[in-house]
C-alpha positions as CSV (number, residue, x, y, z in Angstrom):
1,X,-9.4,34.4,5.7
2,X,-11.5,34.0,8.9
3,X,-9.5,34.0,12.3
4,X,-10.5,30.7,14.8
5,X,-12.8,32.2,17.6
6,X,-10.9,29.7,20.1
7,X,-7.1,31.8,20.3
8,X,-5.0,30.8,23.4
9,X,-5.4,33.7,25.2
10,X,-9.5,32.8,25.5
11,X,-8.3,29.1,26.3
12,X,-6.2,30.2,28.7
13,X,-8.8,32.8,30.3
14,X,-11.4,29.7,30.3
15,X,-9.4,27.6,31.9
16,X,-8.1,29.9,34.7
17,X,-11.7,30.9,35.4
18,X,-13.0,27.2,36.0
19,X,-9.6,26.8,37.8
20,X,-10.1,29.8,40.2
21,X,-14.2,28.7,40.6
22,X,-13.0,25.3,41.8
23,X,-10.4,27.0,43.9
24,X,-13.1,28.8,45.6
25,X,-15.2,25.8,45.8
26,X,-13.2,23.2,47.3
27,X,-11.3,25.3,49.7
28,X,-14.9,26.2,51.4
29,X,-14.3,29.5,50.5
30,X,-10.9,30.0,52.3
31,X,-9.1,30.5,48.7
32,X,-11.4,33.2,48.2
33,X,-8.5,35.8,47.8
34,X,-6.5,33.3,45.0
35,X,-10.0,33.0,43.0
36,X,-10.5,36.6,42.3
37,X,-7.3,37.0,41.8
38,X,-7.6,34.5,39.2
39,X,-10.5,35.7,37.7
40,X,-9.1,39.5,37.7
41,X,-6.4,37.8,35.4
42,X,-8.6,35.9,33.2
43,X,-10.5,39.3,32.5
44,X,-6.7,40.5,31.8
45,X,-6.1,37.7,29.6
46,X,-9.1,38.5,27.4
47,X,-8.9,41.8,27.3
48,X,-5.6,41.6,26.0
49,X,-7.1,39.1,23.4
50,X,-9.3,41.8,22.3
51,X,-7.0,44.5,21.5
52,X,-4.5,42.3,20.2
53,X,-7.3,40.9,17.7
54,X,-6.9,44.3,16.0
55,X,-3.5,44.1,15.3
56,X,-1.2,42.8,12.1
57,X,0.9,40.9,14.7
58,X,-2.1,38.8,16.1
59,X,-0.3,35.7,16.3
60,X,2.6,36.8,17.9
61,X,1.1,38.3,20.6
62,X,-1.2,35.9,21.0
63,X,1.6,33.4,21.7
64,X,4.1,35.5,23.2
65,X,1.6,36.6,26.1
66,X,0.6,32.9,26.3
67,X,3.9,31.9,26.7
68,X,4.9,34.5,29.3
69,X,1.5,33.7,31.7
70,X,2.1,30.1,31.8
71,X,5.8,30.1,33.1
72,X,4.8,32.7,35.1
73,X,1.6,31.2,36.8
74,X,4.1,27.7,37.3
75,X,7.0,29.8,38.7
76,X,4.7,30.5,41.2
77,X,3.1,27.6,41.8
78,X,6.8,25.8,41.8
79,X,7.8,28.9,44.3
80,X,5.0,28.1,46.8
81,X,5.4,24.3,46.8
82,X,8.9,25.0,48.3
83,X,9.7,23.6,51.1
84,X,12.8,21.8,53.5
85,X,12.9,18.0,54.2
86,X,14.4,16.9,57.4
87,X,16.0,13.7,57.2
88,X,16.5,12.3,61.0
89,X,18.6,9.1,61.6
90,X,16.7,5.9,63.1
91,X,18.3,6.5,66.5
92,X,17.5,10.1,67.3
93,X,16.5,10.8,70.0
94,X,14.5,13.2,68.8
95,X,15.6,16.5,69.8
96,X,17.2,18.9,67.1
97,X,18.8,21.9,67.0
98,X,19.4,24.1,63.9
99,X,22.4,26.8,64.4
100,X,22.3,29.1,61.8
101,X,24.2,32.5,60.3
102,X,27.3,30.7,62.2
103,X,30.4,32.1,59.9
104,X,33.3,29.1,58.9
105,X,30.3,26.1,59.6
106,X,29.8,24.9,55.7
107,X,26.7,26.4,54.1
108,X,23.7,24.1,54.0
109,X,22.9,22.4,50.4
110,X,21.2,24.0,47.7
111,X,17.7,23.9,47.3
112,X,17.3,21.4,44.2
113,X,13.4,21.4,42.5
114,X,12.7,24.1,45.2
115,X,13.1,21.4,47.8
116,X,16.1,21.8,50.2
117,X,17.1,18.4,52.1
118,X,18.7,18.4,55.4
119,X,20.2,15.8,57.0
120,X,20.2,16.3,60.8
121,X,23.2,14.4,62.2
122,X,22.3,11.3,64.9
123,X,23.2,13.7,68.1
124,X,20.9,16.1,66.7
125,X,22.7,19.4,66.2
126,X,23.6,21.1,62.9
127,X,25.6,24.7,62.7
128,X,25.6,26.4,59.6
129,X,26.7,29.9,57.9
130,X,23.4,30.1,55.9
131,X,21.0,32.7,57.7
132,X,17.5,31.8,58.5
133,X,15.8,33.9,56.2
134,X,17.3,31.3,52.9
135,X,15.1,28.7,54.3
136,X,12.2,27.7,53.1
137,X,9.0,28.6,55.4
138,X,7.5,25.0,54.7
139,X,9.1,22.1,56.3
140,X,8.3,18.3,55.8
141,X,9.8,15.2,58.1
142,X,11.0,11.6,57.5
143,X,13.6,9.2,58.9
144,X,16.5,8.2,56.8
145,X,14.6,5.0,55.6
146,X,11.7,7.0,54.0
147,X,9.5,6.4,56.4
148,X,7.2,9.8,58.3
149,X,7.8,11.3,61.3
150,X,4.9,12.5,63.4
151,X,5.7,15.9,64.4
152,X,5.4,15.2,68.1
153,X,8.5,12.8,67.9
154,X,10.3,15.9,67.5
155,X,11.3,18.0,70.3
156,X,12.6,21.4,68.9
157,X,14.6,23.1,72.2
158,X,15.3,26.3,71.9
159,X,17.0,26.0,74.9
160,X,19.5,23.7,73.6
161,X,23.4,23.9,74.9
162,X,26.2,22.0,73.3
163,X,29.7,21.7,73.3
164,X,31.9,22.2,70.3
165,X,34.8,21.6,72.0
């Protein structure tokens, strides 16, 4: 019986080379470094389609590596879409403080669909045990109605004094 020139693992190498060309393309360039890297793995991808071609177990490997690239490759892309939401109240003021590695302050929530959400409290100050380094580096804005927030509404003070007492 004659085997289907089209396996997934040639699919999967087409596609990641048109995806890493219009990578290059559209970014002018700047996702230069992501679009080799693509293509390096699309020459992976069908080089492992070759020597797996030669094997009894053809189809096995030929899903089982399949299988493994795409969660990986959206594990990544999942991982770099993560990010914090600020929620800020209507009447801020607009100045925020974030306290953090603070132990017996409650732990901030968990991140849920790699986005964690933090409501910042209306006078603008939150102390928490979780250290720094959990949060996300991205960070997106909005009021508590949904609506955006222009980052120079906010005024982070690094100077900032409260009392807790």
């Amino acid at each position: 019986m004659k085997r289907s020139n089209i396996t997934p693992l040639k699919a999967l190498s087409v596609l990641t080379i048109c995806l890493g060309l219009a990578i290059i393309y559209f970014t002018g360039g700047f996702g230069l470094g992501i679009g080799i890297l693509m293509m390096i793995s699309s020459i992976l991808l069908y080089l492992i389609n070759y020597f797996a071609s030669k094997t009894k177990n053809f189809k096995i490997i030929q899903i089982g590596v399949s299988l493994v690239y795409v969660f990986t490759v959206s594990y990544y892309v999942f991982k770099w879409q993560e990010h914090t939401t600020f929620i800020f109240s209507k009447t801020s003021k607009g100045t925020v403080g974030i306290v953090f590695g603070i132990p017996g302050y409650p732990a901030l929530p968990p991140t849920f669909l790699w986005t964690k959400t933090l409501t910042i409290p209306s006078r603008g100050v939150v102390i928490t045990s979780t250290k720094e380094e959990d949060m996300p580096t991205w960070q997106r804005y909005q009021y508590s109605d949904g609506s955006a927030v222009e980052t120079n509404d906010i005024e982070w003070n690094p100077q900032l004094s409260i009392s807790l007492y």
